[in-house]
NUDOTOR-964801 format. One record per residue (C-alpha): residue number from 1; residue in one letter; x, y, z. Coordinates in steps of 0.02 Angstrom, whole numbers, plus 50000, padded with zeros to 5 digits. Layout:
<rs>
   marlo   pake      xx      yy      zz
     NUM      A       X       Y       Z
...
</rs>
This chain:
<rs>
   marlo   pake      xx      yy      zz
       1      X   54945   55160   47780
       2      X   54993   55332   47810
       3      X   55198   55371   47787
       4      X   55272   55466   47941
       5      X   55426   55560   47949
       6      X   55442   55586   48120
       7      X   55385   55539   48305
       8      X   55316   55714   48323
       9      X   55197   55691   48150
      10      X   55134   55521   48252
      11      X   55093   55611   48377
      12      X   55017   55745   48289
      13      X   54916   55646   48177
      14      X   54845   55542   48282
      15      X   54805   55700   48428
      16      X   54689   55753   48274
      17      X   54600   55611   48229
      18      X   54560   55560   48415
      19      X   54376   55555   48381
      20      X   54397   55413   48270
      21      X   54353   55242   48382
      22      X   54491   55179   48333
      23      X   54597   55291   48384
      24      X   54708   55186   48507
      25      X   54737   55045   48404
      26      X   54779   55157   48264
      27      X   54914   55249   48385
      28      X   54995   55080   48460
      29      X   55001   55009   48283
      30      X   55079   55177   48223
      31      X   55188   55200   48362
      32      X   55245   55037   48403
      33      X   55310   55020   48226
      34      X   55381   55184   48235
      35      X   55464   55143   48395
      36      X   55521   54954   48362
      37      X   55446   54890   48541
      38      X   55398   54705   48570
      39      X   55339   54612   48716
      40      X   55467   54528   48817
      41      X   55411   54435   48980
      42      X   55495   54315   49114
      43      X   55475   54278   49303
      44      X   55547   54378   49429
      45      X   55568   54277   49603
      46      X   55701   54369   49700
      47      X   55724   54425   49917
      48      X   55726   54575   49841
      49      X   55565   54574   49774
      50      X   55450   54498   49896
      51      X   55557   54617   50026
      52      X   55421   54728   49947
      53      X   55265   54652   50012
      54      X   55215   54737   50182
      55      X   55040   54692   50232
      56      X   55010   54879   50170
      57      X   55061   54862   49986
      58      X   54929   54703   49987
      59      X   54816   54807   50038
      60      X   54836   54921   49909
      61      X   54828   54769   49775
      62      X   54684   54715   49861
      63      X   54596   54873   49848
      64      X   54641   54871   49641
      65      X   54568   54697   49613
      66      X   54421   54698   49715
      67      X   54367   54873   49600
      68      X   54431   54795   49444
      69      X   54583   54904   49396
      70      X   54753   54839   49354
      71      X   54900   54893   49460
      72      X   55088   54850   49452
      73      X   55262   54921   49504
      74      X   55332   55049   49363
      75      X   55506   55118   49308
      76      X   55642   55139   49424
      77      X   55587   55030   49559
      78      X   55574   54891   49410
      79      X   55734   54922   49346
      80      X   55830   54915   49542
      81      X   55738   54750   49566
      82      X   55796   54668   49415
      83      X   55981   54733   49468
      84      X   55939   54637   49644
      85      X   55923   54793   49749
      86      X   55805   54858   49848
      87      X   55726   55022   49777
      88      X   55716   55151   49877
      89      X   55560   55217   49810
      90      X   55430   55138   49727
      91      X   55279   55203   49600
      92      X   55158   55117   49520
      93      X   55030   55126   49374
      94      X   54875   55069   49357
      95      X   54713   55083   49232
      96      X   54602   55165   49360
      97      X   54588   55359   49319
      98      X   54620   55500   49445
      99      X   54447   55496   49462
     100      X   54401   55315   49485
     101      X   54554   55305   49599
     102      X   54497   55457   49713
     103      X   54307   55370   49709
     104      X   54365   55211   49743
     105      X   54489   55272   49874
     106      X   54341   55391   49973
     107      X   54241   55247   49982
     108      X   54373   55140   50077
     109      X   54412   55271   50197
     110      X   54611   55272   50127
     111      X   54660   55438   50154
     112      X   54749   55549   50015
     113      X   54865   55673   50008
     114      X   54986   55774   49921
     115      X   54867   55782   49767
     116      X   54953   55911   49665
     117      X   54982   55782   49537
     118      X   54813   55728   49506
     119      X   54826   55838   49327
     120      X   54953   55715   49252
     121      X   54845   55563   49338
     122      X   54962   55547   49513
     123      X   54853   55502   49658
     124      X   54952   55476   49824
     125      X   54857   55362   49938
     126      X   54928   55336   50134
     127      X   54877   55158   50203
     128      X   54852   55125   50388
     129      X   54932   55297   50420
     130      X   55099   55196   50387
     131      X   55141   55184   50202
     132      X   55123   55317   50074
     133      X   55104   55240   49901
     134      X   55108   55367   49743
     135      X   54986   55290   49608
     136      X   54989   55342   49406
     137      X   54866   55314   49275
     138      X   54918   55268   49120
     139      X   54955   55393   48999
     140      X   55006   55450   48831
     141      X   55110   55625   48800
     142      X   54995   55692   48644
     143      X   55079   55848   48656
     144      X   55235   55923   48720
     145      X   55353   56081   48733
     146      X   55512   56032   48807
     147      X   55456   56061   48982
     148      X   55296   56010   49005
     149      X   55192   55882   48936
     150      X   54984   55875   48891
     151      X   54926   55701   48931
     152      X   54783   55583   48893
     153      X   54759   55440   49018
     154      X   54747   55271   48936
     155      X   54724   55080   48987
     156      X   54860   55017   48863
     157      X   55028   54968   48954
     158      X   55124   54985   48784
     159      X   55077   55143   48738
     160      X   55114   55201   48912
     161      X   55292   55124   48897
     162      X   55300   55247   48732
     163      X   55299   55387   48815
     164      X   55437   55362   48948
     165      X   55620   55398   48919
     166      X   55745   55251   48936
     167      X   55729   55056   48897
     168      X   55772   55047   49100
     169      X   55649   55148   49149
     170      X   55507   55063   49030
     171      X   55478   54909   49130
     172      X   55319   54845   49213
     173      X   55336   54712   49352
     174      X   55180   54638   49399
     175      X   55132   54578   49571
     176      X   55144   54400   49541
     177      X   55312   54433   49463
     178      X   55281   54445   49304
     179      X   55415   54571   49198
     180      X   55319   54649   49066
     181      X   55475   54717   48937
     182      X   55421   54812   48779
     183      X   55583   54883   48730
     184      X   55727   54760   48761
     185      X   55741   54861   48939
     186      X   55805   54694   49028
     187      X   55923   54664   48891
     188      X   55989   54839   48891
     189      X   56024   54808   49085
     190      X   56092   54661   49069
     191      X   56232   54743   48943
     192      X   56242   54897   49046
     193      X   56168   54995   48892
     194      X   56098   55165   48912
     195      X   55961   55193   48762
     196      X   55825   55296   48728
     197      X   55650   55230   48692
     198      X   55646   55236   48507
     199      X   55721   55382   48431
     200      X   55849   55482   48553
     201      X   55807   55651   48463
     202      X   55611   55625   48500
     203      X   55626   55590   48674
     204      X   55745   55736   48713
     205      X   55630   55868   48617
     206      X   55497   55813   48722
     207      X   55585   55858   48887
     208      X   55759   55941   48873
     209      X   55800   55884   49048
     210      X   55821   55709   48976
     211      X   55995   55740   48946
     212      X   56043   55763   49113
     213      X   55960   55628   49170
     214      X   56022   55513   49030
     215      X   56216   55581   49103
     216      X   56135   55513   49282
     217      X   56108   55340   49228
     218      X   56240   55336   49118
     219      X   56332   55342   49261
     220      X   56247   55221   49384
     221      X   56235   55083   49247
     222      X   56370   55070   49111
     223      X   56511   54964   49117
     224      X   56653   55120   49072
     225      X   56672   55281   49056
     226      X   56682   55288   48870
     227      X   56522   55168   48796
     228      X   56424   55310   48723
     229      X   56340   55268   48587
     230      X   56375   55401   48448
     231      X   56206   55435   48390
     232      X   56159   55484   48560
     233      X   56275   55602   48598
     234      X   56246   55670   48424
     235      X   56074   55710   48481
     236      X   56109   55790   48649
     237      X   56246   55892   48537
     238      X   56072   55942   48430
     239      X   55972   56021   48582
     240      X   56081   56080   48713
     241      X   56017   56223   48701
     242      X   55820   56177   48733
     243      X   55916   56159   48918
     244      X   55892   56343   48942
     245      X   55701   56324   48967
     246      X   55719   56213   49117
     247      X   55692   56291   49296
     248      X   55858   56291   49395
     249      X   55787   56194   49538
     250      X   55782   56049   49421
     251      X   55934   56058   49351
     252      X   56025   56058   49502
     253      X   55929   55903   49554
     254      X   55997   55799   49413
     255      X   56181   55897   49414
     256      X   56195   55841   49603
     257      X   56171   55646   49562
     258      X   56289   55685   49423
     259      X   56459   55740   49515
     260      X   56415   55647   49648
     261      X   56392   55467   49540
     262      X   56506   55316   49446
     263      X   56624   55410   49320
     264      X   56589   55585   49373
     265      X   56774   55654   49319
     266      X   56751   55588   49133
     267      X   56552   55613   49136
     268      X   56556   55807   49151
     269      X   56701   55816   49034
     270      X   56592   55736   48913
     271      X   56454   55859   48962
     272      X   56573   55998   48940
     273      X   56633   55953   48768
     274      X   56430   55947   48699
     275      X   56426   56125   48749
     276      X   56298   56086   48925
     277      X   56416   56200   49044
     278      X   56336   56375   49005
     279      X   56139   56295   49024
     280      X   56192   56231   49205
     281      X   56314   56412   49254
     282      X   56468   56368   49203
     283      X   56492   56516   49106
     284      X   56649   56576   49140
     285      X   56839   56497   49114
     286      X   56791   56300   49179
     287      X   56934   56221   49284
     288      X   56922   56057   49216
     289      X   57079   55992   49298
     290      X   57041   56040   49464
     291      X   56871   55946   49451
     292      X   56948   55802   49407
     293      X   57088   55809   49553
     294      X   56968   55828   49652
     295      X   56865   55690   49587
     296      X   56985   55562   49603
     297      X   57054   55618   49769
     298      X   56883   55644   49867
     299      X   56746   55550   49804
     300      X   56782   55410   49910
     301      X   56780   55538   50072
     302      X   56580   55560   50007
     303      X   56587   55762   49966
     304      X   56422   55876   49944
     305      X   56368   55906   49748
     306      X   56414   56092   49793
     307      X   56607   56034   49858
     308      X   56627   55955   49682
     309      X   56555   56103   49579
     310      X   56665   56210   49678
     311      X   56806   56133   49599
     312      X   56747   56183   49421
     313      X   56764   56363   49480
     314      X   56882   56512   49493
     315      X   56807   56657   49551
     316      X   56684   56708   49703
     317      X   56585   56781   49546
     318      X   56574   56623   49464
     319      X   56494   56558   49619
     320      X   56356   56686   49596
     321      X   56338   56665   49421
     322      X   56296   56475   49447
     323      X   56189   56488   49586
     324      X   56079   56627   49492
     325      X   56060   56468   49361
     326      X   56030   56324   49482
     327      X   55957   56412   49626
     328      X   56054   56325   49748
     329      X   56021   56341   49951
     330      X   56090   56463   50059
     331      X   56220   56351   50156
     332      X   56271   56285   49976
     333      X   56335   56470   49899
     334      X   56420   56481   50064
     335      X   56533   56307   50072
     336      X   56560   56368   49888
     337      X   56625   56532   49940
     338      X   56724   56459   50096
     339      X   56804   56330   49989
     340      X   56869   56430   49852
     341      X   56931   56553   49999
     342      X   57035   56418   50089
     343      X   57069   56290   49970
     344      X   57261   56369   49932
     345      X   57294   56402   50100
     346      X   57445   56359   50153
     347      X   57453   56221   50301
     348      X   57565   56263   50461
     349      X   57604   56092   50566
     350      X   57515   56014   50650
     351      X   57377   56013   50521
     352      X   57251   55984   50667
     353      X   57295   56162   50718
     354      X   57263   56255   50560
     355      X   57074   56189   50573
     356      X   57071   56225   50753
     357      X   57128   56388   50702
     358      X   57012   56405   50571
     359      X   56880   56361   50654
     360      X   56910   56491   50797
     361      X   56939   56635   50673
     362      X   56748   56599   50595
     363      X   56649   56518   50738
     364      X   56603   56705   50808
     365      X   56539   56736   50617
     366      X   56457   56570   50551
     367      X   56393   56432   50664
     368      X   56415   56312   50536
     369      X   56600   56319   50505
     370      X   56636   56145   50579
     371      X   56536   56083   50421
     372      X   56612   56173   50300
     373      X   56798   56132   50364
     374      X   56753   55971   50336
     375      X   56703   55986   50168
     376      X   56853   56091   50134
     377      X   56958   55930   50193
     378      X   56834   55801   50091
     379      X   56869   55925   49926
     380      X   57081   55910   49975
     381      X   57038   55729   49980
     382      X   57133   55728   50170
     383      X   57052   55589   50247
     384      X   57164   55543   50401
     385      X   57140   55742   50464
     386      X   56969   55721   50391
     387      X   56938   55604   50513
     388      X   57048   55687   50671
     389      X   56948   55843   50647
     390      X   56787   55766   50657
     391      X   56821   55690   50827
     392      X   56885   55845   50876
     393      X   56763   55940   50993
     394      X   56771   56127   50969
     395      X   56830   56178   51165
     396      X   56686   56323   51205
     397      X   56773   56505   51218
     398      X   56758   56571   51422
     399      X   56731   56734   51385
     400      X   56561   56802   51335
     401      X   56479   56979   51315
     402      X   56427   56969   51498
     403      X   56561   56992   51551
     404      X   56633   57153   51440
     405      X   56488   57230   51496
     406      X   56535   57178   51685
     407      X   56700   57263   51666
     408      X   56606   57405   51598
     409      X   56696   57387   51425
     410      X   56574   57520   51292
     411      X   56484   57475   51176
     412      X   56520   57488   50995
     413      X   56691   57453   50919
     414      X   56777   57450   51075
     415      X   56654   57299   51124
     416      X   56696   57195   50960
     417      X   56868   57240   50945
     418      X   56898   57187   51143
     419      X   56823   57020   51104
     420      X   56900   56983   50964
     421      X   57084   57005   51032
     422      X   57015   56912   51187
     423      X   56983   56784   51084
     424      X   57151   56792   50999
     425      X   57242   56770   51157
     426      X   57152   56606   51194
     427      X   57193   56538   51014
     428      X   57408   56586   51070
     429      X   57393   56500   51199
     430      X   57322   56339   51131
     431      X   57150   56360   51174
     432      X   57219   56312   51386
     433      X   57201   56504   51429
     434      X   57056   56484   51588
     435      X   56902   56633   51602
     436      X   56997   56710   51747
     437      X   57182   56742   51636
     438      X   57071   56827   51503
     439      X   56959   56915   51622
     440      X   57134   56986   51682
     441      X   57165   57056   51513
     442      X   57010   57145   51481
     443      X   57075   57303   51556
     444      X   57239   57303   51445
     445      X   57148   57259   51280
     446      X   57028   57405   51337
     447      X   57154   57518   51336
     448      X   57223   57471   51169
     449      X   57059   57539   51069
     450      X   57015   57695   51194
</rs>
């Protein structure tokens, strides 16, 4: 038998010699030595699992069997199940091609949408307009970049389970409960182990973004902080920098699951120290103990991904700089910017007043400033003033343009100026000030700016 070195010469070998009719059993035999996997199988029969059974989803099976093609639930929604929750989402794969499934699918009437997928075998299939159920073919990566993947569709469960990234993710439940376990995936849960399938450097190479998203579960499933397994973090140490090819937008996505997740103080600091901060924007002079203040003060107030990032900078520039990485939304570069304005101000008493205050000073400017007061008290960790300010409602400021231009006030600076002093009086006074006392001082502020 042919001697490999590597995953990748598995791959390549076998991508080659893919004419040969026995080309699949030469890649399982190949790979599944390679990779270590054997069959582990046991009865699932939880709530949580027939929870999953709408008259919809038997539908779908229905559909499968009567046209001969194997279906069953995949990955993550496997891997919630067996830790007796509910998944939120669930995907399945199945033996049917794109093809057959789109055929089979017409001729049912069973409408389909958001087909953009169909390349990597994805067929998204909407049942009595109610239930939208995404569908995969099988499917081997036989070759790869780092980003993107080439795939060949297959009807071998095993080699499917190759291809994907962690034990956790590798399991196949099928409908009559039936766990199908190739690579120890349910013992690795059970020990709240976080493992690659098969070689750690392999699976990385093939998609850089695998580190993040082995930080991610890390998070959600390990028992501590500190149960890394050495070898792994060796590996992410090895090709950090194949992080630089991936788009922003999916960065961010696995970043934001990050800081907001189990362990997120120690996590990044971890990330940090393997040299991941300049791939995700953190280019400049990292304030690692702010981040973690604020990570054990606030996480249990619920912050926004952006409120925690915030923390790991020092500058308005830096905010820029990471958003030109991770392409973040509009209303997320501004709660950065309004956070790192505020977050040393100093707090007159009553505290209630310097967000009333606050607010006032930046209604006229951004309509969104209750939000991002909020976050600035979630980030501070101030949960009793958190919660005052919420049920605080903003009193509405009498005075509006109408009526400058009633009292013939001009247009221009005068007009802003006039306003904004009006609106200055009302905050001295409490916010009690009525529409007739200010109207009364138009005339006076007038003259202040003519």
């Amino acid at each position: 038998m042919k001697s490999f070195k590597t995953l990748g010469s598995v791959l390549q070998w076998t991508f080659h010699n893919r004419s040969s009719l026995v080309f699949h059993a030469q890649f399982k035999r190949l790979y599944t030595t390679w990779q270590g996997g054997r069959l582990f199988t046991m009865k699932v029969d939880t709530p949580e699992f027939h929870q999953l059974f709408t008259p919809e989803l038997n539908q779908l099976k229905s559909l499968f069997d009567k046209y001969g093609f194997e279906l069953r639930i995949a990955g993550g929604a496997v891997r919630d199940l067996m830790m007796e929750k509910v998944p939120h989402d669930v995907d399945f794969a199945t033996t049917a091609t794109p093809t057959q499934m789109k055929e089979m699918f017409e001729k049912e009437q069973i409408r389909m949408i958001n087909n953009k997928g169909e390349k990597h075998g994805t067929i998204t299939a909407r049942i009595n307009d109610k239930e939208n159920f995404e569908v995969t073919t099988l499917r081997i990566d036989v070759r790869t970049d780092g980003r993107h993947a080439e795939v060949e569709f297959t009807k071998d469960w095993q080699l499917d389970a190759n291809r994907r990234d962690l034990t956790i993710n590798a399991m196949f439940l099928d409908f009559d409960g039936t766990l199908i376990d190739y690579f120890n995936g349910k013992d690795d849960l059970d020990a709240r182990r976080v493992r690659f399938v098969g070689s750690a450097e392999e699976r990385i190479r093939e998609d850089y973004l695998r580190i993040l998203r082995y930080f991610r579960f890390f998070g959600r499933i390990a028992k501590d902080p500190d149960s890394y397994e050495q070898d792994v973090l060796d590996a992410i140490r090895s090709n950090v920098d194949g992080l630089a090819g991936i788009a922003g937008e999916r960065l961010w996505t696995e970043v934001k699951k990050i800081v907001c997740g189990r362990f997120n103080g120690s996590i990044m600091q971890t990330m940090l120290a393997l040299g991941i901060g300049p791939h995700i924007g953190l280019t400049g002079q990292v304030n690692k103990e702010e981040y973690l203040r604020v990570c054990e003060a606030s996480t249990k107030l619920n912050p926004l991904p952006i409120t925690f990032m915030t923390a790991l900078l020092c500058s308005e520039d830096e905010v820029y700089t990471l958003n030109k990485r991770l392409k973040m939304s509009n209303e997320e570069v501004k709660t950065a910017l309004f956070i790192l304005q505020h977050r040393n101000d100093p707090r007159p008493s009553p505290p209630l007043r310097y967000c009333m205050d606050l607010h006032n000073d930046t209604v006229a400017k951004e309509k969104k400033i209750k939000d991002r007061i909020m976050e600035l008290l979630r980030y501070q960790g101030e949960s009793s003033l958190l919660e005052e300010f919420q049920a605080w409602t903003p009193p509405r400021f009498p005075i509006t343009g109408y009526d400058l231009f009633a009292h013939k006030v001009p247009k221009g600076p005068v007009f802003a100026k006039t306003l904004n002093d009006l609106r200055q009086l009302w905050k001295e006074s409490s916010y009690q000030m009525s529409k007739e006392e200010l109207v009364d001082c138009i005339e006076e502020v007038v003259k202040r700016h003519t």
